[in-house]
C-alpha positions, -999 to +999 in steps of 0.1 A: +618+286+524+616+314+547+615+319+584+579+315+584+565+285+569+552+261+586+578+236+587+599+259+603+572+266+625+575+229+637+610+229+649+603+264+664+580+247+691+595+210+690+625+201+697+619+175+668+648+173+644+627+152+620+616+173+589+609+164+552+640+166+530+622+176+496+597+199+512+560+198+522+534+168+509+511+179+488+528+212+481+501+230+457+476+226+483+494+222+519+484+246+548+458+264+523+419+254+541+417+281+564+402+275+598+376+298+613+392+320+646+374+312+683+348+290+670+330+266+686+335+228+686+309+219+656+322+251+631+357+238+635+348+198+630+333+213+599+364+231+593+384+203+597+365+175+579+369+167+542+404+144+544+384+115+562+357+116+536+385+114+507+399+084+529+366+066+535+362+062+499+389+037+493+373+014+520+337+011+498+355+008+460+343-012+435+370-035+449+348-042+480+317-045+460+322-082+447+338-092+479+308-081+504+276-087+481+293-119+473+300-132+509+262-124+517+250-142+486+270-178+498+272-172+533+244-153+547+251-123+569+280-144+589+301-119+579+289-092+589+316-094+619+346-094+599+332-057+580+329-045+616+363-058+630+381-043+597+363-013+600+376-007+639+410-016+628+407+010+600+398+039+625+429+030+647+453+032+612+440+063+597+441+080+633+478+070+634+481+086+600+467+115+605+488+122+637+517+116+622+509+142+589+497+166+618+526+164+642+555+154+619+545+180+593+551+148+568+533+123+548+542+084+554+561+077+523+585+112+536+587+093+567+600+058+555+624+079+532+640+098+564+643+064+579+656+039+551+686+043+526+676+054+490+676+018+478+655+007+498+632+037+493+627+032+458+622-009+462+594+005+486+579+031+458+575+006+431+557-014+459+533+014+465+530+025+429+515-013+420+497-007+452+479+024+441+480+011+406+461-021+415+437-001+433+433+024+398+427-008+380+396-013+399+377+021+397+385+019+360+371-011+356+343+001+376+338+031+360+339+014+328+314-017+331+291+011+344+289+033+314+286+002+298+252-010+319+239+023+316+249+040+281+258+008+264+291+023+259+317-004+247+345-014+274+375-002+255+355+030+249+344+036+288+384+027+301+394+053+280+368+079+288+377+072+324+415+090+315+395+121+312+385+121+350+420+134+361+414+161+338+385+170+360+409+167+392+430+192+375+402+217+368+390+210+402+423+216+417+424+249+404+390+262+424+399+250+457+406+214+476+373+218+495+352+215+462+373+183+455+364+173+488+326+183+484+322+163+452+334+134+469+310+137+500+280+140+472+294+110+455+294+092+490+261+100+495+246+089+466+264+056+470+247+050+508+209+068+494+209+037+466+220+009+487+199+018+516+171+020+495+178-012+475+183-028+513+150-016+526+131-031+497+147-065+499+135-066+540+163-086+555+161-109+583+169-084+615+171-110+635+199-129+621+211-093+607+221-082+643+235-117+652+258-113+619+276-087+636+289-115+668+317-133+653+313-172+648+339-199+646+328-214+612+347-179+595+377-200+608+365-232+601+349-231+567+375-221+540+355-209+515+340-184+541+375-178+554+387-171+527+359-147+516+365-126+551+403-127+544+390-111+511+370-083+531+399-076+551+421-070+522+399-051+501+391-025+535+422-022+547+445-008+516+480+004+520+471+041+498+453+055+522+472+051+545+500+077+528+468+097+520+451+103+550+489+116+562+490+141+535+460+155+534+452+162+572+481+189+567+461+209+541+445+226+572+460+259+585+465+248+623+489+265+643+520+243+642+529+245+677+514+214+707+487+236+711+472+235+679+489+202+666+466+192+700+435+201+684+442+190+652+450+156+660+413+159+679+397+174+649+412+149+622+402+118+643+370+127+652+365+133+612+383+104+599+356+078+626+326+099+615+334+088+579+347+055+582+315+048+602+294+057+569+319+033+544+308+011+572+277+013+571+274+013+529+298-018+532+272-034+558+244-024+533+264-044+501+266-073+523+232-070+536+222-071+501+241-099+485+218-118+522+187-105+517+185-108+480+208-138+468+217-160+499+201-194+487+191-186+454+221-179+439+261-175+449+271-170+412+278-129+416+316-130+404+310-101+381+292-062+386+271-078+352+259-107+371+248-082+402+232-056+376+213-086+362+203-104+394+185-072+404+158-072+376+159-112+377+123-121+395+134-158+398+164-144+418+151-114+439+114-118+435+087-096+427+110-064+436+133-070+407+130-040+385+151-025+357+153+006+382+174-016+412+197-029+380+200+011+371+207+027+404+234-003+410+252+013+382+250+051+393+263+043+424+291+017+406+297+051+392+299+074+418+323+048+432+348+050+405+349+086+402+355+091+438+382+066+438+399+079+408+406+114+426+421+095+459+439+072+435+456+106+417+467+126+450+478+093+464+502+084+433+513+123+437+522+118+471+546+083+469+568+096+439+577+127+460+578+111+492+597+084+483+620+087+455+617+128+460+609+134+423+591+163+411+566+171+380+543+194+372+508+181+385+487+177+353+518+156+344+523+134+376+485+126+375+479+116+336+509+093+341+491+079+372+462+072+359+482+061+320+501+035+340+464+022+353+450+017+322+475+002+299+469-030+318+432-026+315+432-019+276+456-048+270+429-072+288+398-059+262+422-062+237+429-097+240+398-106+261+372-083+247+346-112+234+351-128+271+333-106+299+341-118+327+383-118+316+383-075+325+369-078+360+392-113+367+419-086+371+403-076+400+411-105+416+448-102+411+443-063+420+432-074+458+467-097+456+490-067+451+469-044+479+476-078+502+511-078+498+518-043+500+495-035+532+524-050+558+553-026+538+530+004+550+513-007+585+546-014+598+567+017+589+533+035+603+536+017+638+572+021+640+570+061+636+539+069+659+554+050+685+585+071+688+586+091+714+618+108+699+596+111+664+559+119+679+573+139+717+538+139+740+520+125+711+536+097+710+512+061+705+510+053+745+515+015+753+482+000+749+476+017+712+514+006+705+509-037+711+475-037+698+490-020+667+521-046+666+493-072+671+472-060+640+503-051+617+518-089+628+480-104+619+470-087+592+503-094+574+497-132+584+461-131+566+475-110+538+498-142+530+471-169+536+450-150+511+474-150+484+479-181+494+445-191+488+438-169+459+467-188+435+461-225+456+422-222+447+413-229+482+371-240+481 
């Protein structure tokens, strides 16, 4: 590379000797979303905002869906709390990440490499590959069961029309990472404009809506409903976006010097909130929904079938059950997929090179990706196709692998941002640092008990 990049750059005005072995993350599209020159504060947040929407959509997949409509369906709004405790831990992780991409001038996985022998590297990559693999298993699935609901398309067919999404990233790629980044904010969108509306016309309870939101001791009581809220946890919190988030905040052409690293951190946290505050709120509205609609007349919503039914059911949702509610359930199922899919991609881009410092043309690297996610999927309508609830038992076993790779990534990620060596003046200060220990040492605790109680059947 020459005197110039931006790497370079770094150790120009750091006296950091910490730099990425095989390069920048995210090569093709590193340091290319130009910044406007003296602008003020909302032109630059616009500027800078795109990687926290990309983020945000791993923390309302169709993974979450089952999860939160379910826990609203048996338990009421109870669990409200637990969305809004995961959700302020997931603000405190992604800020991490994205301060470490921004100050570092490399991704997580290019971290844990620097600081860990190769064997040990490559254990951790196949980790994260079933990690990111287990997450692709659910937005095909997704994706799948809804072209089914809405174009009768059989499963088999739908999982393999879902290979030609990555395609689209790749024809994408080539007009710019903003319009990938645009698509994904319209896809959010529609996601939040159908639940809201669906939420609004079964008029929940605001009373015990709002008192949802004050945690209660029965979530640690009851171990059906703790079990349910370990299942929240595990299903917002996931281990790829972590990686992500650390990638893509260096797409941005920010000085790299403390100046500009300064306002980039700023910039890429204030972002990353504003759109984990909308998955948020859509994961409030699923729950919300599963309370308003199916909390004592029915907790049997184990598959996206039995939700699409139950919404034109009038014995289950009353008199504003309508083929429509069953429809837009499956647009924004959907939208969902898609917008997981691309995350899923870059993230799987981002591991191999971090970790195990590999490199492959990108159209390659992301059909394997996504190959690798669907060979598990086809195998299960092979065998299972008569049975349809046997496809979307896998997501079970997909929120298993995210729980036991989520500690392998949240520790690494508190290790690095608290070095002062690693991170100079941005360095985690002491109160950020413990309550980081504290989550990585709970949530790794949980992660166990809900594997735990996945396999030991815990009622």
């Amino acid at each position: 590379m020459g005197s110039s990049t931006p790497l370079q750059q770094t150790s120009q005005h750091t006296n950091h000797v910490f730099s990425p072995a095989n390069g920048q993350s995210l090569e093709e599209i590193n340091n290319t979303v130009s910044l406007p020159k003296n602008a003020g504060f909302w032109k630059k947040l616009a500027a800078y905002s795109g990687p926290g929407a990309l983020v945000a959509v791993g923390y309302m997949d169709p993974g979450n869906w089952i999860t939160s409509i379910q826990g609203g369906a048996q338990f009421g709004y109870t669990l409200l709390s637990v969305i809004l405790l995961s959700s302020l831990i997931a603000m405190l992780l992604q800020s991490m990440c994205a301060k470490l991409g921004i100050v570092t001038g490399m991704d997580l996985a290019q971290a844990t490499r620097q600081a860990t022998s190769k064997p040990v590297a490559v254990v951790l990559w196949i980790l994260t590959e079933l990690a990111i693999m287990a997450t692709d298993i659910a937005e095909v699935i997704g994706s799948a069961v809804a072209l089914e609901l809405l174009f009768k398309i059989p499963l088999l067919i739908g999982v393999l029309i879902t290979t030609l999404d990555v395609l689209l990233l790749l024809l994408l790629a080539k007009v710019g990472f903003r319009k990938i980044e645009a698509i994904v904010v319209t896809l959010i969108l529609t996601i939040f404009v159908v639940f809201f509306y669906e939420v609004l016309l079964s008029n929940p309870s605001i009373g015990p809506m709002l008192k949802g939101f004050i945690p209660s001791p029965e979530i640690a009581t009851n171990n059906g409903m703790l079990l349910i809220a370990l299942g929240i946890v595990g299903a917002t919190v996931m281990p790829h976006n972590l990686y992500l988030h650390s990638s893509l905040v260096q797409t941005r052409q920010f000085a790299r010097t403390p100046e500009g690293k300064k306002e980039a951190v700023r910039f890429a946290t204030i972002d990353s909130n504003l759109q984990l505050s909308v998955a948020f709120v859509i994961n409030c509205l699923l729950l919300v929904l599963g309370a308003a609609m199916f909390f004592g007349s029915t907790s049997d919503l184990g598959r996206f079938t039995d939700l699409y039914n139950a919404l034109s059911d009038n014995a289950i949702v009353g008199a504003i059950a309508s083929p429509l509610l069953s429809t837009l359930f499956a647009v924004a199922l959907l939208a969902s997929g898609q917008n997981s899919t691309i995350t899923g991609t870059l993230s799987g881009q981002i591991v191999m090179e971090g970790f195990i410092r590999m490199k492959m043309p990108a159209w390659m690297r992301r059909i394997i990706t996504r190959v690798i996610a669907v060979i598990p999927v086809i195998i299960c309508v092979i065998m299972f196709g008569g049975k349809e609830n046997a496809v979307e038992q896998l997501l079970l076993y997909t929120q298993v692998f995210l729980s036991i790779q989520l500690p392998f990534a949240i520790i690494p990620l508190t290790i690095f941002t608290s070095d002062k060596k690693r991170m100079g003046e941005f360095a985690n200060p002491a109160w950020v640092k413990y309550l980081s220990w504290t989550i990585a040492i709970i949530l790794s605790l949980l992660n166990i008990f809900l594997v735990y109680g996945t396999f030991a059947g815990i009622e």
